[in-house]
N, C-alpha and C positions, 0 to 999 in steps of 0.2 A: 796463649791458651784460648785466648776468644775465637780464632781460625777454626780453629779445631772441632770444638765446641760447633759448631754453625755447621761444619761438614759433616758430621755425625749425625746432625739434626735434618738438615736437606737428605743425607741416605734412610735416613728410617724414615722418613715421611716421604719417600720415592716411590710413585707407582710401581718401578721397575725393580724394587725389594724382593720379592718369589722368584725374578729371574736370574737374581744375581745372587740370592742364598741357595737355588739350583744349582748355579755354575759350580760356585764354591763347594757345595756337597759332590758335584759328579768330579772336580778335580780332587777332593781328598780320598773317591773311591778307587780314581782309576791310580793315583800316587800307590794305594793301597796294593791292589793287586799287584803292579806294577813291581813292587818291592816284595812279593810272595811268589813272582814267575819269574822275578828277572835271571836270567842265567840259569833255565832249567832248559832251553832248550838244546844246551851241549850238553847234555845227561849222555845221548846217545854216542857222541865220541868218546867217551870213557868205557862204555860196556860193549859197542860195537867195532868190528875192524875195519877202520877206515882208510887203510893204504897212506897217499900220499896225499889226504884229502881233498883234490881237488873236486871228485863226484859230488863229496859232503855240501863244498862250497857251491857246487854248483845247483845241486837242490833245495840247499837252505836261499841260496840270492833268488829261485825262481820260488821257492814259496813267499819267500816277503814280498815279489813282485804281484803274485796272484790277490796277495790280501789285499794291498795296494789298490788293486784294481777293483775290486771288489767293496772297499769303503769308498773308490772314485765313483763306483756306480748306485750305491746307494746315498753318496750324498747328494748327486746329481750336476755335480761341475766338475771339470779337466780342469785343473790350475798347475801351469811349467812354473815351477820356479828353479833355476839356475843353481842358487846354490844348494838345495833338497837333489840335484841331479849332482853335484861335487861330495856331498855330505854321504849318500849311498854309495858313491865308487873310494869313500874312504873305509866306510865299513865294511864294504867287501872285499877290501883288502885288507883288512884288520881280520876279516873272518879266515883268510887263507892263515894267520898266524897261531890259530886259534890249536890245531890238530898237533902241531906241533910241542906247544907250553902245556895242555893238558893231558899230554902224553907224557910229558917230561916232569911236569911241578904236581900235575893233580887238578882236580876243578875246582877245589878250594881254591887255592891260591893260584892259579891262575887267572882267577876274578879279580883279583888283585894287582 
């Protein structure tokens, strides 16, 4: 119990207390929204006709490129990382799966 106690006490008494209850409030907002958008942007496969969607996949992977580049230039660094460059060629092929299951199951459950 005494650990504990001590570390609770070194945080509140931390100059860096407003930076870290900032963090903490900007990750519960963006959790927030994050969980009221997530999976609205296949709205448009369901009420539009998207053929064999490959066009879909290929405008949805260049719009999450342009965002990309766009929080790359407002935060003001280029950082490669390897596997952020394995993790997106997974999701873009998870996105080619996508036209298919919400055509067939629904966007309900196809979130699922």
């Amino acid at each position: 119990q005494r650990p504990t106690f001590v570390f609770v006490v070194c945080i509140c008494a931390s100059p860096y207390l407003p930076h870290i209850m900032l963090t903490i409030l900007l990750g519960y907002i963006g959790a927030i929204v994050a969980s009221i958008f997530f999976g609205s942007n296949y709205v448009p496969v369901k009420k539009y006709p998207t053929g064999d969607g490959m066009a879909f996949v290929y405008v949805f992977s260049n719009g999450v490129m342009v965002v990309g580049l766009i929080a790359m230039f407002i935060n003001g660094e280029a950082i490669f990382v390897p596997t952020g460059l394995l993790g997106g060629s997974l999701w873009a092929l998870g996105n080619l799966a996508v036209i298919p299951i919400v055509k067939t199951l629904g966007l309900g459950l196809g979130q699922l």
